[in-house]
Every structure is written in C-alpha cells, then in structure tokens.
N, C-alpha and C positions, 0 to 999 in steps of 0.2 A: 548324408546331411552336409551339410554347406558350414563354411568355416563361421560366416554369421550364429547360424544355428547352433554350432559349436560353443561357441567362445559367451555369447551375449546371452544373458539373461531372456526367459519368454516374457515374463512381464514389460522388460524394459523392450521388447521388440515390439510389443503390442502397442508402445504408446505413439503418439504424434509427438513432433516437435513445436517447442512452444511458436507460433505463430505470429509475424509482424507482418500487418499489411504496408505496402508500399505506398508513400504518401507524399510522394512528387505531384509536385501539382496541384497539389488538393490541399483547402483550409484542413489542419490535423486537429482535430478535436476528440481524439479517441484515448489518447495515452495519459490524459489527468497532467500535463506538462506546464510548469509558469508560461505565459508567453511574451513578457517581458523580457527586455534583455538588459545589459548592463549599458552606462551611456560610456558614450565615443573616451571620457577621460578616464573611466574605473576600467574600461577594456585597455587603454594605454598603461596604465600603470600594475595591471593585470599579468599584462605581456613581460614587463622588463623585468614582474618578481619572477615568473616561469623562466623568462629566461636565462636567468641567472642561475637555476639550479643545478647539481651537479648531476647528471643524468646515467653516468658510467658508473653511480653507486647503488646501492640497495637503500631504499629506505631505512630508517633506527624504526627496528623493529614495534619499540613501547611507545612511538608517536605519544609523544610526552605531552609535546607543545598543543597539538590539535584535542588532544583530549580534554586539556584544561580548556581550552577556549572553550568547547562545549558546555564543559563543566556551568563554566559562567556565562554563557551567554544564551544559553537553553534550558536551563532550568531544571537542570539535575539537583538534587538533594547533596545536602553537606553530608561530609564520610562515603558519598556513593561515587563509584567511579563507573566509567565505559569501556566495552569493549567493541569496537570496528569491525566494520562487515564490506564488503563489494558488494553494494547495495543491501537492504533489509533482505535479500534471496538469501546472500550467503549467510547470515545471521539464522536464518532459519533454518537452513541446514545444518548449520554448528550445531542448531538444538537439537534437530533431528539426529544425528552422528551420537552424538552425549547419551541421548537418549535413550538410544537402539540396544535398551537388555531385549533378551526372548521374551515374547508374547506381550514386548509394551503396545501402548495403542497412543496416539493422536487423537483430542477432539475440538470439535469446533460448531459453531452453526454452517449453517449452509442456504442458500449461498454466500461464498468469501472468495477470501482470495483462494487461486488457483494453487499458489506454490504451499499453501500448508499440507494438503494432501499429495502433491506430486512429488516433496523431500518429505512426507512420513513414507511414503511409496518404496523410495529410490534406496530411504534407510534402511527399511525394512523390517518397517511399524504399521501396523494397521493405522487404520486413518478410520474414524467413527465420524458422519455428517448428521447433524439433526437440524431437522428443518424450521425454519422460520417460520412465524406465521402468517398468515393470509397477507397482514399489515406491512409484512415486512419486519417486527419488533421481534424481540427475543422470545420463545415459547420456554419460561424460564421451569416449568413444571417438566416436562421433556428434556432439557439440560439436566436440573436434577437428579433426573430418573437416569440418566443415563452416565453420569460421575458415577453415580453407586451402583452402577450395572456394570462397566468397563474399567472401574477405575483408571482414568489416565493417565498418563507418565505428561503428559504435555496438553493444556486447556488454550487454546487461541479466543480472543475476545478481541475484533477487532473494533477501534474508537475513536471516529466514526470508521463504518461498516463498506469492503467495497464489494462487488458492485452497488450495491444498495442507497450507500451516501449518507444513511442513518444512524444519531447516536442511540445506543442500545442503551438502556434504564440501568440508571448506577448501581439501585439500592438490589435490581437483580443479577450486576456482576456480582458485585458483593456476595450476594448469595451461594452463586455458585465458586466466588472463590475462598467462601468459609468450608464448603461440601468440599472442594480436593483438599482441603487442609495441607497435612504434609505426608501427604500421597504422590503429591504430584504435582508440580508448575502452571503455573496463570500468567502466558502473556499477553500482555495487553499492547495490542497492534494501534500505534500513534502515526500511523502513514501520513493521515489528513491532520495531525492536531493544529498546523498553522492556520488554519479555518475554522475551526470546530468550538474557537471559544472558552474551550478547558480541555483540561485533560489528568489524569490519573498519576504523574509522575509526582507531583508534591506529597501523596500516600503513601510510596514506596516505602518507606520508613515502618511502615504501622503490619507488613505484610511480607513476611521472610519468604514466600513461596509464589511471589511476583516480578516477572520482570516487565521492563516496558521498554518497545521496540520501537525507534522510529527512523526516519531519514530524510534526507537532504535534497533528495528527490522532488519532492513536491514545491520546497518551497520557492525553488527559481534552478535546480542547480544538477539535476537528472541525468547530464553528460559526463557529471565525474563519478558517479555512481557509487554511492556513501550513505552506509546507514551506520547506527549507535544501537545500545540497548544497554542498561541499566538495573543492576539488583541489588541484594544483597550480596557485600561483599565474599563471602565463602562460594555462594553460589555463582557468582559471576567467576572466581577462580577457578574452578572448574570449566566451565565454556570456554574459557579464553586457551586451554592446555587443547583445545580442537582446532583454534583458529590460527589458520595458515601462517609462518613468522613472517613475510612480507606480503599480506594480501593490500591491503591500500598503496598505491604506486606514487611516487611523488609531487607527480602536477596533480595529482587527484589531493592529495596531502595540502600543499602549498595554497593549491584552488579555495580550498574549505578556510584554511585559516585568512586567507584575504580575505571574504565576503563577509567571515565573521567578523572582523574587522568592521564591516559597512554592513551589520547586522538590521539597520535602520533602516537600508534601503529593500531588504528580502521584506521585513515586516510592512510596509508601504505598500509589495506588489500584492500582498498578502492582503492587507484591505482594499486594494481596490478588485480583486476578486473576488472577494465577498462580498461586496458593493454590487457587481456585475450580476453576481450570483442572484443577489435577491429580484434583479431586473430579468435577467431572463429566466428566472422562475414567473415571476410575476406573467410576462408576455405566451410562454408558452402555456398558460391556465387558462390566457382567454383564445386562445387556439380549440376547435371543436373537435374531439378525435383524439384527444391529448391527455391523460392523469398523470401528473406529476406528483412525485413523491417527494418528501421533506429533506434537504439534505445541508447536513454540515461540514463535508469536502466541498473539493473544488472541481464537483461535476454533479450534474443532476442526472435520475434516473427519471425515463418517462418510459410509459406502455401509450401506445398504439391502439384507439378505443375503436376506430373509424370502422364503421361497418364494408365488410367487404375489400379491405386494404390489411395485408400484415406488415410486421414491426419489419420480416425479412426485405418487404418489397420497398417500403419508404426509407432502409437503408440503403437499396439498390439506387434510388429513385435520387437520393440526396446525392449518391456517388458522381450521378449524372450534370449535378449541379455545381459538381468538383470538393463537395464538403465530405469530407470521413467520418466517423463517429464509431459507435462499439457496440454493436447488434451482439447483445447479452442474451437473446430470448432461446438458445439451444444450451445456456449451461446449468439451466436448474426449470423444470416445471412452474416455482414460484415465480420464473421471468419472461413467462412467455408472453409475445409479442414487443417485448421492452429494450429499448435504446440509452446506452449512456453518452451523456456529453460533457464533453471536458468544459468549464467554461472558461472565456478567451476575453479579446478585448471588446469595446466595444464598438469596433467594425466587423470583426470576425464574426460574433454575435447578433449583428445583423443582418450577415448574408448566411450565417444559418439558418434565423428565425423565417427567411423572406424563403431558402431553400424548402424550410419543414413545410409552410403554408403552401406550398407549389405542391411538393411531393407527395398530400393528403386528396389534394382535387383530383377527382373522377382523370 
C-alpha cells in the first residue's frame, strides 16, 4: 500500500475536490456573487482603515466590536449574541465537529447545499437526504417520517433554498422543527435572506433548539469570507468552545465593520437585485425552451425544456458566448437538465439573455 493509502481515510480518498471553474474572461454568473462594487471614495477610505491595521498581531480573539455591529445592524434578537465563522463552511463544520457523538446523523432536504453533507461526511455523521418534490417545495410528510425514523442530531432548512432559489413553507419548518424538539437542532440556513424578504431570526427567541446561519457573502462582500449564526445563548456556548481562537483575520474583521458602517449602501445593491431579479425572470419565461422557477435569492433556477437540446449542451453553448453559469442538472435527479444563474447587472443580464436565446437555436 502506498503511504496515501496508509495514512488517508478511504472515504475521504473517494471524494473530489470542491470545484471552481475558471472564469477569466467570462461574464461570472455562477457563484451567486453582488456584482456591485463599492464607489472610488468608500474604496479610498476603505484602504486607509486597512491600512492602518496592525498586521504583526493576532486578532482579539472575542471580536467584540464586530459582533456588536451585527448585533445591531442585522437584526439579531436582544439577549442573542453571534459567533463567527470563515465563511457559513466553517460554521457548519463547527456544527458538525460539536455534533459528531457515535451513530448521530445530519438531515436535510435534498437538493441543498453541498457542504451540509460533505462536513456531516468528513465529521463522521451520516448525512440522511430526502427529497423534494416534483415542485421543488418541501415534501414535509417525508421530513416527518424521517425525524422520527433517524432522529437527528442536526436538521438543516435552508431559507431561501440553494440550488433551488425557493422559500420552503413556514408553517412546515415549523413543523418539523416542533418533531426534533429537543432531540436535536434546527438550522435555518439565511445565506439568501438579503433578498428573500423575511426571515426567521426575529423567532429565535420563541425556539431553544434553533439556530440561524447566515453571511456576508451574498450581500456584496464574499472576498472576506464571513459568516454569523445565532441561538440560544447556552447553545451557542458550546459551539463557539470548537471554533478556532483566531479564525476571522483582521482585514476580514476591520472589512465587515466598515461596510457595516455604510450598511445603507449593501441594502441598495440588495434592491436593485431584486429589482433585476424580477426582470430577468420575467424575460426568460418569454424565452420557448425555458421553465423558470420561483426564486427569492439572488439567482434563478431554470430547466432546459427545448426538445432535443440539454441543460449540459446550452451550458457548453453559453461558455462559447464567454458567459458561465452553474449547470446543477448532475447533482440531484430533481435538477436534471437545469441551470442556475446568478443574477447580475443590467448589462450582464443582457448579454446572458441574448446568449441563452442564441444557445437554444437549432
């Protein structure tokens, strides 16, 4: 045997590495990313705070000052505090790690995001997928049955759903987060909430066995790689005894509390992506070849209806046109032939829509 063979796990040798396609060149509409950027003077005054930071130090561990900002500037509940992640990944790992007694399990719908199963994997938690239905909506009879078949150590709901784009039916989280009672955790994944309208954290209060996850990601800021999550305080004490003493670095630290500062201008790019959003839904529905699905993120999901064309070839097709996008239709049977797109500005989004029309003709 080979020192690989030796040393490495077989499962973790079985798996692929997470995958980034290369996107020089090409409009990037694959990664769900703001495409806003900050103007010439918040980049000026941006620069001189980073500059000035002492860089030869460690972070203070309890990121005091950034927490509060959150506190009050995102709409955490009074008495609830945060604990900090390197992005929403590491956050889930924390859960996973916390998690990992013998014989716990992970659940979730399916399809979701990637990393809920591949940190119950890596923990060394089963991971339980149940599937959507046809619609895309929760099959909340199949959730149920499946709490009280596996009982889970960790329920993922995420709100809105990715790939999918959809909010799942309140009154059937609810449901399944009375069925894990306190068996077992309910996070509610707020990846998209800057789009979505609402969201589940003003509840937190009413639900000891909830946390909710989000981050910074989405709403302009995906380069410093910052997420939050929030619970009940005893609960949250314990996660935070896994999470690394200097995981946020301090231009990622310093980053967040500027912008939060200029919270006004993230909520801005925030509506007029929504705005977008409802435009390039609207245009790709009069597109022939095209089912669009409902979506309260900042990407629409569409399937590929065109007879004698798949979702894989009009991804190729679109590549040729220099636009990228996120051919989802190999990671669940419910997605097959189906494309997500990030939605962008409104130039971007017009030399996609001109691209997709190209790439559906014979």
């Amino acid at each position: 045997m080979s020192v690989t063979e030796n040393i490495i796990r077989a499962d973790v040798r079985a798996l692929s590495a997470y995958h980034v396609q290369d996107a020089s060149g090409l409009v990037k509409l694959d990664a769900m990313e703001n495409p806003y950027t900050l103007s010439p003077e918040l980049q000026r005054q941006l620069g001189e705070r980073l500059g000035a930071i002492a860089l030869n130090r460690y972070p203070v561990p309890s990121y005091a000052a950034l927490k509060a900002a959150i506190r009050k500037k995102l709409g955490v509940p009074a008495g609830f505090d945060v604990i900090l992640g390197n992005g929403s990944d590491e956050l889930i790992s924390i859960v996973s790690v916390a998690c990992a007694k013998p014989g716990a399990k992970v659940l979730a719908p399916v399809p979701g995001f990637v990393m809920y199963a591949m940190s119950a994997q890596l923990a060394g938690l089963e991971f339980v997928g149940v599937p959507l239905q046809a619609d895309l909506t929760l099959d909340l009879p199949a959730m149920l049955d499946a709490v009280r078949k596996h009982r889970p150590a960790v329920t993922y709901l995420a709100y809105p759903n990715n790939p999918t784009g959809n909010l799942f039916d309140l009154d059937a989280m609810l449901a399944i987060i009375h069925e894990v009672g306190d068996t077992g955790i309910v996070i509610v994944d707020e990846a998209y909430q800057p789009f979505a309208g609402t969201s589940f954290m003003p509840r937190l209060p009413e639900f000891p066995n909830v946390i909710v996850m989000r981050t910074v990601s989405k709403l302009g800021l995906a380069g410093i790689r910052l997420g939050y999550m929030s619970a009940a305080p005893e609960l949250l004490a314990e996660f935070d005894k896994v999470r690394p003493p200097y995981n946020i670095n301090v231009l990622s630290e310093a980053t967040a509390e500027f912008l939060l500062e200029h919270s006004e201008i993230l909520d801005t790019q925030a509506a007029h992506i929504c705005s977008e959003r409802s435009q390039l839904a609207a245009s790709m529905k009069a597109i022939a070849g095209v089912e669009v699905f409902p979506s309260s993120a900042n990407f629409i999901l569409i399937r590929i209806t065109q007879p004698g064309i798949s979702g894989t070839q009009v991804f190729e097709r679109l590549l040729t046109h220099k636009v990228l996008v996120k051919n989802v239709g190999k990671m669940h049977a419910l997605l097959e032939n189906c494309l997500r797109i990030t939605v962008s500005t409104p130039a971007e989004n017009a030399l996609f829509l001109a691209a997709l029309q190209s790439s559906l003709n014979p």
